[in-house]
MDTraj code that builds the backbone (N, CA, C; nanometers):
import mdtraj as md
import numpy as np

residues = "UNK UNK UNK UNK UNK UNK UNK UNK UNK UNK UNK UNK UNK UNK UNK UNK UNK UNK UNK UNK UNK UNK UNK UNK UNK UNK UNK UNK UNK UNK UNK UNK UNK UNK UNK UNK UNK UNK UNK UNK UNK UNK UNK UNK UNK UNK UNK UNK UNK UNK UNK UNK UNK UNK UNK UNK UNK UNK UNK UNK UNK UNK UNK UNK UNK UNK UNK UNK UNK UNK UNK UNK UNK UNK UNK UNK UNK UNK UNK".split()
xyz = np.array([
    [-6.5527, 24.0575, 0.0464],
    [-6.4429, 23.9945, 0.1143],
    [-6.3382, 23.9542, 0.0104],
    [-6.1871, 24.0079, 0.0508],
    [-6.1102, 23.9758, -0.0865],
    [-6.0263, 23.8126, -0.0345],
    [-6.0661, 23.6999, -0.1008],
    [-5.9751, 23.6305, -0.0728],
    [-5.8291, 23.6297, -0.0783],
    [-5.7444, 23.4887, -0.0169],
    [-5.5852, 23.5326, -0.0444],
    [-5.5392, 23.4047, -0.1097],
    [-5.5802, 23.4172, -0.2684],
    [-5.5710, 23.2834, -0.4104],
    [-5.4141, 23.3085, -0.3975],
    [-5.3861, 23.4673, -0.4471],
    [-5.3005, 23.5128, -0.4668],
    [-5.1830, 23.4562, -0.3813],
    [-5.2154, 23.5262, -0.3025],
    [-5.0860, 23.5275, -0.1596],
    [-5.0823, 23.3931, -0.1028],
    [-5.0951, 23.3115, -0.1057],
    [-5.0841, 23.1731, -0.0711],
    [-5.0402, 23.1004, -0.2207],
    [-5.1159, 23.1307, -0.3251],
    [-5.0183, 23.0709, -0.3958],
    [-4.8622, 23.1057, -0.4283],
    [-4.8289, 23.2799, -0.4271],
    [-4.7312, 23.2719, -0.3904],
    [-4.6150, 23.2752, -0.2776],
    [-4.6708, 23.2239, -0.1700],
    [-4.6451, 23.1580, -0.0410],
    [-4.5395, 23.0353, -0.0566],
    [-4.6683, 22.9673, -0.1435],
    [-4.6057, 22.7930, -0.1462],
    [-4.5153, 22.8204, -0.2898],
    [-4.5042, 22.9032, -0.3672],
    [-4.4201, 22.9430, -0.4732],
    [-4.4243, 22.8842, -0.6063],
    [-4.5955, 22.8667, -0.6169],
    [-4.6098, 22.8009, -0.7404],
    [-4.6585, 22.9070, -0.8491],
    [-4.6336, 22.8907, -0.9678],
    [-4.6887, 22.9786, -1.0843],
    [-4.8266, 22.9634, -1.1407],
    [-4.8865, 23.0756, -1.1793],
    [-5.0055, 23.0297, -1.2128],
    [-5.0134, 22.9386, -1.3098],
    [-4.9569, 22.8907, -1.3944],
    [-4.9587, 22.7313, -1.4160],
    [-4.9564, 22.6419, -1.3559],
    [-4.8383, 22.6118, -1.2757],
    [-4.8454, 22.5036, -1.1727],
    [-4.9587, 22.4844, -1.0863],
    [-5.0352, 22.5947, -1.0300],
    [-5.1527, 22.5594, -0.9621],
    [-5.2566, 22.5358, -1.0493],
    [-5.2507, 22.5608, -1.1293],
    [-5.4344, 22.5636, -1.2683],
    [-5.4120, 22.4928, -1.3171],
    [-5.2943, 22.3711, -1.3375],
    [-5.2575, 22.2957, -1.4424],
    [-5.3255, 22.1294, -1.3644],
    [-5.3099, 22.0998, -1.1960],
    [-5.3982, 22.0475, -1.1652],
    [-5.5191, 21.9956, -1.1778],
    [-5.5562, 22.0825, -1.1920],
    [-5.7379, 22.1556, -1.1524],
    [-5.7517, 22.1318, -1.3051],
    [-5.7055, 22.1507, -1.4108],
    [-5.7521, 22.1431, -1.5540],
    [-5.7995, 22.2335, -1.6304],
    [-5.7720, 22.3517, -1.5345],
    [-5.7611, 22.4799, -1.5548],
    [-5.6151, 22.5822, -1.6066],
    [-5.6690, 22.6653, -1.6661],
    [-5.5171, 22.7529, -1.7595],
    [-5.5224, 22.8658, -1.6430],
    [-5.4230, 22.8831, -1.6741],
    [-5.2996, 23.0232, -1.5659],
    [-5.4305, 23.1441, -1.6089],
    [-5.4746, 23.1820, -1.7570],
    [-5.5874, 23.3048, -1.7322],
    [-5.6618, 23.2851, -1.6409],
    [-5.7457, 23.1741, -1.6163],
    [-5.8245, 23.1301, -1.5671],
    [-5.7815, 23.1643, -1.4048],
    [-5.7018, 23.1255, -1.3499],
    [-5.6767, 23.1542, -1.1863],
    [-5.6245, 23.3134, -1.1618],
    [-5.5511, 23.3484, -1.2671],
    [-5.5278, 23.4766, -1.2183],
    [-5.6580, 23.5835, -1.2155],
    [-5.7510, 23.5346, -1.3255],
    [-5.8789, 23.5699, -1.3302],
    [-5.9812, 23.5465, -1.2049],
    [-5.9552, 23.4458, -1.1398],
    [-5.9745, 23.3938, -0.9681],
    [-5.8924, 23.4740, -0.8690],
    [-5.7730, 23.5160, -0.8989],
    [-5.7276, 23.6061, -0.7807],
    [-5.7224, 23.7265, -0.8115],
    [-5.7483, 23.7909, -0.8803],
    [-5.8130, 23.9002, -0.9567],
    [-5.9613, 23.9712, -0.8733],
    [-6.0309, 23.8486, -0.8708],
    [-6.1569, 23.8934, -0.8218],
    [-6.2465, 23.8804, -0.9695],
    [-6.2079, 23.8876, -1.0471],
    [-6.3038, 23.8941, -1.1489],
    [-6.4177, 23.7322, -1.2198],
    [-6.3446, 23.5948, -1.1079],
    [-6.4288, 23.4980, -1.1265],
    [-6.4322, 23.4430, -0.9960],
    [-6.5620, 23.4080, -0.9471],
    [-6.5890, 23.4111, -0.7988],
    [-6.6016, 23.2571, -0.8277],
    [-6.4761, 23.1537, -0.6880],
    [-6.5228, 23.0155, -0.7114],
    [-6.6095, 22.9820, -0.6251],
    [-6.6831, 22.8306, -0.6435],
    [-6.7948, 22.7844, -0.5992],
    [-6.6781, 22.6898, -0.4297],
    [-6.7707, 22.6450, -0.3763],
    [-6.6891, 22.6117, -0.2398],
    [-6.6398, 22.4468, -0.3131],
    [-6.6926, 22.3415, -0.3822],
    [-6.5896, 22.2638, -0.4487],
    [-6.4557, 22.3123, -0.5226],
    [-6.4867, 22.4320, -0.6002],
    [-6.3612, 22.4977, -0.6251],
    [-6.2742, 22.5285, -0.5343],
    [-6.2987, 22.5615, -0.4689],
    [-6.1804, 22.6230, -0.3300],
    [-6.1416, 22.5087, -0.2802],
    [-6.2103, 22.3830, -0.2681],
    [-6.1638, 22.2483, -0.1780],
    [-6.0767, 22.2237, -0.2621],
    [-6.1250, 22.2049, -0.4571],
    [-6.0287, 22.1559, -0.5218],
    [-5.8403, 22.2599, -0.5307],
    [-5.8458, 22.3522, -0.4897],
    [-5.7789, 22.4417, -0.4988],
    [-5.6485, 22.4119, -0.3956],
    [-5.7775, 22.4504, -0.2830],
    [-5.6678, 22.4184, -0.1572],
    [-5.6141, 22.3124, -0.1697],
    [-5.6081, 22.1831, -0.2259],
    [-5.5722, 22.0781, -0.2344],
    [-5.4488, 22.0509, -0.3010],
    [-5.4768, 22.1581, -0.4072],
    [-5.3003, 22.1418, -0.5535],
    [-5.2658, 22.2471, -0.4195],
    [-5.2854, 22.3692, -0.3472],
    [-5.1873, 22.3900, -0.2135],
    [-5.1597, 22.3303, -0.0840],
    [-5.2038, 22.2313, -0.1206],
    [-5.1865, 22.0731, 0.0502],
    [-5.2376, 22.1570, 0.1482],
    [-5.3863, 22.1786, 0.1236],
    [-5.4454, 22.2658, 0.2595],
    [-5.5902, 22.2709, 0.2528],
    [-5.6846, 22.3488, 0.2894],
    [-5.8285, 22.3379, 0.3443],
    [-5.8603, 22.4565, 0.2761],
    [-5.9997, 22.4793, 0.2428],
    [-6.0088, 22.6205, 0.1706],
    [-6.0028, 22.7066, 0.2598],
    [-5.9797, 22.7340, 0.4369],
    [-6.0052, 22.8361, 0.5125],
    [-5.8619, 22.9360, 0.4668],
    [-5.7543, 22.8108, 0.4350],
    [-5.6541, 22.9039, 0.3964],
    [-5.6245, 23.0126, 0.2804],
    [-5.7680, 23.0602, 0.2511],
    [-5.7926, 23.1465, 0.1728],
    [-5.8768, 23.2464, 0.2256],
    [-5.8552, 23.2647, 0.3302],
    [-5.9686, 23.3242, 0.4406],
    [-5.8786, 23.4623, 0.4803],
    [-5.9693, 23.5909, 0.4718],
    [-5.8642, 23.6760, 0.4917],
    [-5.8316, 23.7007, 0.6247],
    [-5.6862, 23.7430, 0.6213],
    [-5.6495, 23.7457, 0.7988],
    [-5.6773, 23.8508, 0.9206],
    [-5.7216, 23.8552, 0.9711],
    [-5.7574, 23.9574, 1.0441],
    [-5.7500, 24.0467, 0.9975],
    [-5.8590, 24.1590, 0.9808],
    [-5.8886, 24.2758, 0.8816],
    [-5.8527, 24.3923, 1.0189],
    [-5.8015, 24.5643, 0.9796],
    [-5.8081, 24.6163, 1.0988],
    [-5.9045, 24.6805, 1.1352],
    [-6.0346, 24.6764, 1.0355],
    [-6.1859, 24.6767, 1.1524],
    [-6.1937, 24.6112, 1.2499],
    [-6.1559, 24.4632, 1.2397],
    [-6.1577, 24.3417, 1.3740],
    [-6.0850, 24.4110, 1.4130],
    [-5.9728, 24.4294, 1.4152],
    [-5.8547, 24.4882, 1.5152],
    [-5.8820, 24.5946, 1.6011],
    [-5.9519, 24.6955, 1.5392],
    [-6.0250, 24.8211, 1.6117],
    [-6.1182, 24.7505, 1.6849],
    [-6.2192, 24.6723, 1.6412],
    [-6.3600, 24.6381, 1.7574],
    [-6.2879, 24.5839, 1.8245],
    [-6.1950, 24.4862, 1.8449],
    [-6.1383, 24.4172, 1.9470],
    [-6.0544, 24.5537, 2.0565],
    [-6.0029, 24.6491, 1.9881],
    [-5.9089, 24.7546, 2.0887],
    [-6.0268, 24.8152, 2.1372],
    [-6.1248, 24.8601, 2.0963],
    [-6.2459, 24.9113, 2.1656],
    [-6.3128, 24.8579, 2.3158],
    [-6.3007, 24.7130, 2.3101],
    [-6.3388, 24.6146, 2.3534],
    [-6.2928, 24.6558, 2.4527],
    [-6.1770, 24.6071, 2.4311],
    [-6.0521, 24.5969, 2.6008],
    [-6.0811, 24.7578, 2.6263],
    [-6.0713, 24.8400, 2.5693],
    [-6.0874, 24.9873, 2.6389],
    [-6.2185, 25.0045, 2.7333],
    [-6.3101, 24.9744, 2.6409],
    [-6.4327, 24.9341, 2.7021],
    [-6.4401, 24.8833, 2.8609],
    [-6.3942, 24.7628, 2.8805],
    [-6.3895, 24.6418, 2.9630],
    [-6.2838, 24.6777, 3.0942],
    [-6.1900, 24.7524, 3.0233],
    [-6.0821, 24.8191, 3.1315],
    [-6.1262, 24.8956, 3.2603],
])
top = md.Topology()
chain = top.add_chain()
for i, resn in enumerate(residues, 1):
    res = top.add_residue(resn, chain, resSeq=i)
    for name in ("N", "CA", "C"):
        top.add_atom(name, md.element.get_by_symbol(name[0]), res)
traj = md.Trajectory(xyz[None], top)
């Protein structure tokens, strides 16, 4: 599952400093988090969402179009 570190941080339009500088963490360090290459623990994500004034779901990816297909299946189905 790819989270969205990335795309929400640049949403709210902060640099990877400004968000890691919080947290007590350096800019390698998060881009290395939205990268995929360092997987955070669920206190990490609370602490995260937080320097973005939000909940960790907002790192939750958005409707994928597998869901989108099982759901059009569905209604075809059901029709």
């Amino acid at each position: 599952m790819e989270f969205r570190y990335r795309e929400v941080r640049k949403e709210i339009g902060f640099t990877l400093e400004q968000a890691a500088k919080p947290m007590g963490r350096s800019k390698q360090w998060l881009s290395q988090v939205e990268r995929g290459s360092i997987k955070l623990d669920y206190a990490e994500s609370v602490e995260l969402a937080k320097v973005y004034g939000g909940t960790p779901d907002i790192f939750l990816p958005r409707e994928s179009n597998k869901i989108r297909q099982r759901k059009s299946s569905l209604m075809i189905a059901t029709v």
